[in-house]
DSSP file (Angstrom, degrees, kcal/mol; ACC not computed):
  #  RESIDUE AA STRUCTURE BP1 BP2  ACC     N-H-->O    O-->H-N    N-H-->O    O-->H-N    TCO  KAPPA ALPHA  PHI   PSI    X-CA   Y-CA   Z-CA
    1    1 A X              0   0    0      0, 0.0     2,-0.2     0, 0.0     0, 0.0   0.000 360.0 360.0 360.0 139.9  120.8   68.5  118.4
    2    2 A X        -     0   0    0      1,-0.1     2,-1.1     2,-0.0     0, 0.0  -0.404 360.0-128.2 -88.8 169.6  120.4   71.6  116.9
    3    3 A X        +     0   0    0     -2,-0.2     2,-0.3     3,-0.0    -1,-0.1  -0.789  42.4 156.4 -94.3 103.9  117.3   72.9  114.6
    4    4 A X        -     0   0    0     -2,-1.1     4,-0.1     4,-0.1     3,-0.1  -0.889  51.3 -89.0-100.3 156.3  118.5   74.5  111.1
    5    5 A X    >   -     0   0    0     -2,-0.3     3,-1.1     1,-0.1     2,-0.1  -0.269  51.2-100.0 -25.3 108.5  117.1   74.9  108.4
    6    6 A X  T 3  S+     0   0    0      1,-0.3    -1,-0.1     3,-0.0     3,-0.1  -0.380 111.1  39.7-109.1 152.2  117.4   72.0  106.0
    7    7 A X  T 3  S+     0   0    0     -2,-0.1     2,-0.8     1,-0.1    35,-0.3   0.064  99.9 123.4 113.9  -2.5  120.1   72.2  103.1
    8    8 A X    <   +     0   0    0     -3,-1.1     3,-0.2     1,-0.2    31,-0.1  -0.756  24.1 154.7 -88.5  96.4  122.4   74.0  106.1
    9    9 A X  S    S+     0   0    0     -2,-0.8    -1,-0.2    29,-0.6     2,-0.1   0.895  81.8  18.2 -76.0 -40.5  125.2   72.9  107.0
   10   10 A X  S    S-     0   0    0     28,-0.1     5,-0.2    25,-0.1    -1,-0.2  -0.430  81.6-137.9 -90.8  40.8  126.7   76.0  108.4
   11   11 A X        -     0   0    0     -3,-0.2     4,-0.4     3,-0.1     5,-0.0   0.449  19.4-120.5 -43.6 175.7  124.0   78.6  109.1
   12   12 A X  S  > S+     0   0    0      2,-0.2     4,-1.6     3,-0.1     5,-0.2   0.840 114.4  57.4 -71.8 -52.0  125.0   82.5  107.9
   13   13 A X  H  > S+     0   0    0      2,-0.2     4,-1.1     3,-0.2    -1,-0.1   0.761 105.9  47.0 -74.3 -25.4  124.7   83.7  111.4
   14   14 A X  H >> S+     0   0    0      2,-0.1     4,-1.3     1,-0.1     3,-0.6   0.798 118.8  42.6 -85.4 -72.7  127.4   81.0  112.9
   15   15 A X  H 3> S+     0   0    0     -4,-0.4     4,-0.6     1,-0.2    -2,-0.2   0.880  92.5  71.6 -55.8 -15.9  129.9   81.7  110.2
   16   16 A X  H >< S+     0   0    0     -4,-1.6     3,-1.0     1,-0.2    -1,-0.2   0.928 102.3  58.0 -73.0 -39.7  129.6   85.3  110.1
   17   17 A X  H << S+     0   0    0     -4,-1.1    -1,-0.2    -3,-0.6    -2,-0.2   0.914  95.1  63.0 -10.6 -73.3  131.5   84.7  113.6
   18   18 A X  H 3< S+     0   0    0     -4,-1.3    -1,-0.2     2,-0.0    -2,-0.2   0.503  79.9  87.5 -38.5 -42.1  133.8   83.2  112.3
   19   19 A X    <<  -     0   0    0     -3,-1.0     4,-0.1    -4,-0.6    -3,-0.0  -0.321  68.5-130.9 -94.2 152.5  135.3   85.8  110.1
   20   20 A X  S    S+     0   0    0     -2,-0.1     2,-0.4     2,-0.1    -1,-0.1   0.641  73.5  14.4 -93.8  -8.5  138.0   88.1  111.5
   21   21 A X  S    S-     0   0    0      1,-0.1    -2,-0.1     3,-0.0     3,-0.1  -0.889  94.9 -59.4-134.0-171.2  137.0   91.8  110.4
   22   22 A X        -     0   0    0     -2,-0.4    -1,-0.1     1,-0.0    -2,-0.1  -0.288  53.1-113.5 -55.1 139.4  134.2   93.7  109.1
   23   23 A X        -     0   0    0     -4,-0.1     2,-0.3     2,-0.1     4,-0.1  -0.141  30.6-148.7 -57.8-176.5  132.8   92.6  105.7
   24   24 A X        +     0   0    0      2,-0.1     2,-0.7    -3,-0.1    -3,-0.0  -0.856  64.6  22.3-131.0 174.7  133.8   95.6  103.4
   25   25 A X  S    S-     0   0    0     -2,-0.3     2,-0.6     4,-0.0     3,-0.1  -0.733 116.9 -15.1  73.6-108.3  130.8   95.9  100.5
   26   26 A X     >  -     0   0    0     -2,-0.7     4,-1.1     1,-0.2    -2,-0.1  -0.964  58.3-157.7-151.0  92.8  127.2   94.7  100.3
   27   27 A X  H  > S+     0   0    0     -2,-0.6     4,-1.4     1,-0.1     3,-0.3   0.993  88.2  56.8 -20.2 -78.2  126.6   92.0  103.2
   28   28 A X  H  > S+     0   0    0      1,-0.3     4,-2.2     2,-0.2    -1,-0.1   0.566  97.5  53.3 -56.9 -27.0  123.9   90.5  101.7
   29   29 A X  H  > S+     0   0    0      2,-0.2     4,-1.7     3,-0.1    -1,-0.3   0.629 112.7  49.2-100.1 -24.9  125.5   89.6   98.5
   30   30 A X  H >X S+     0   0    0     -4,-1.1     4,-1.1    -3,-0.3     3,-0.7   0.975 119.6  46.9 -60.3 -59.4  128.7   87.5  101.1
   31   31 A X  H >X S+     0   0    0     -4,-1.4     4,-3.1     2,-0.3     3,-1.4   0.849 106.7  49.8 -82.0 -73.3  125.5   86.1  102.7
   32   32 A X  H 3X S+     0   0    0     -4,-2.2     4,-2.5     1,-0.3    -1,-0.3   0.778 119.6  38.9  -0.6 -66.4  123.6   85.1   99.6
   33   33 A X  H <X S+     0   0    0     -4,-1.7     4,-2.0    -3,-0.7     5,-0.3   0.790 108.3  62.0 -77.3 -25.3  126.7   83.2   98.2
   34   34 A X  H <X S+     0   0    0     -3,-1.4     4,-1.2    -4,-1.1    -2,-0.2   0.794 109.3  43.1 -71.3 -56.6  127.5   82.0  101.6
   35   35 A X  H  X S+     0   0    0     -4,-3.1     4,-1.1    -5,-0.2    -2,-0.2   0.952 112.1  56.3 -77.9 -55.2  124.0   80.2  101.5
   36   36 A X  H  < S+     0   0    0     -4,-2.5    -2,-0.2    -5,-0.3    -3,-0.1   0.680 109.1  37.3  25.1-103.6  124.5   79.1   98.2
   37   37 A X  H >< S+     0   0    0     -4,-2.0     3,-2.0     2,-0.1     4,-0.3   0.855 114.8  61.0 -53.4 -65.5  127.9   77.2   98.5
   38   38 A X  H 3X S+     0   0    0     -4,-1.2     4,-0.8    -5,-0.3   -29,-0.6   0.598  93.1  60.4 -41.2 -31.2  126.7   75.9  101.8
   39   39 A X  H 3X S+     0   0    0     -4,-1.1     4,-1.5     2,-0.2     3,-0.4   0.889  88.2  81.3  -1.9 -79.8  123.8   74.3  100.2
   40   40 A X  H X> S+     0   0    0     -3,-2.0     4,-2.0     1,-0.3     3,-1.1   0.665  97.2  35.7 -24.4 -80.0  126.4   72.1   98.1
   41   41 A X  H 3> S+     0   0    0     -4,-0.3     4,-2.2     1,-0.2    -1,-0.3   0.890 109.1  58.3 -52.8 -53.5  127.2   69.4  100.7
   42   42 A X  H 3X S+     0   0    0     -4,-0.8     4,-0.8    -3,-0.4    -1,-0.2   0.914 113.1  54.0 -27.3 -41.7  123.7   69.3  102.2
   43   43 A X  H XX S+     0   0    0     -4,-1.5     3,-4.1    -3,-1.1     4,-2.1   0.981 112.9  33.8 -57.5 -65.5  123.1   68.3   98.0
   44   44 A X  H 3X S+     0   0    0     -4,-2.0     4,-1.7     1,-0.5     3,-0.5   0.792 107.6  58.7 -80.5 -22.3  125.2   65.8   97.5
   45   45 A X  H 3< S+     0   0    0     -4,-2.2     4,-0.5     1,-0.2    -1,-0.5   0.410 118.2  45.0 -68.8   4.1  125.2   63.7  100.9
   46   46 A X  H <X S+     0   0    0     -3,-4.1     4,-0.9    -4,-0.8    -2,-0.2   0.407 111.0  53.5-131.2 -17.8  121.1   63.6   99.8
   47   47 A X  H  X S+     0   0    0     -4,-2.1     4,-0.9    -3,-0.5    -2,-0.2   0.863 109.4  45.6 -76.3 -40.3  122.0   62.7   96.1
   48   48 A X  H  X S+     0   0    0     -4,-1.7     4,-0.7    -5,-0.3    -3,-0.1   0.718 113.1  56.9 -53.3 -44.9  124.3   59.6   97.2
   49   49 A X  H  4 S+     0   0    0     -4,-0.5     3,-0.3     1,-0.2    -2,-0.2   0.937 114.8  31.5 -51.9 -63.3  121.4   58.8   99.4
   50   50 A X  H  < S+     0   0    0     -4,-0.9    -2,-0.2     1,-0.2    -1,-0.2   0.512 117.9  52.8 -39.3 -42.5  118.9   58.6   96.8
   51   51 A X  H  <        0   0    0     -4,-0.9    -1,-0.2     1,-0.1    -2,-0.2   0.608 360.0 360.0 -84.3 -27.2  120.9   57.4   94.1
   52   52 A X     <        0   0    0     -4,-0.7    -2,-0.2    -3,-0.3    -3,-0.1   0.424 360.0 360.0-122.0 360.0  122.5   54.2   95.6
């Protein structure tokens, strides 16, 4: 299994793969939002847990 981070479903560095050209802009700010969103599921599978 691997070790990430927790709240990751996706790390930055595996998806940044992913994508088929060059970002064009600011990196940081894809990356930023990119951690973000990703966050989301990590939330709510741990809110469902909690809650029920």
């Amino acid at each position: 299994m691997e070790n990430r981070k927790a709240g990751s479903t996706l790390p930055w560095e595996e998806f940044r793969k992913t994508l088929p050209e060059k970002i064009q802009g600011d990196e940081e700010v894809v990356r930023r939002i990119w951690e973000e969103v990703d966050y989301l599921p990590w939330l709510f599978i741990w809110h469902v847990l909690v809650s029920f």
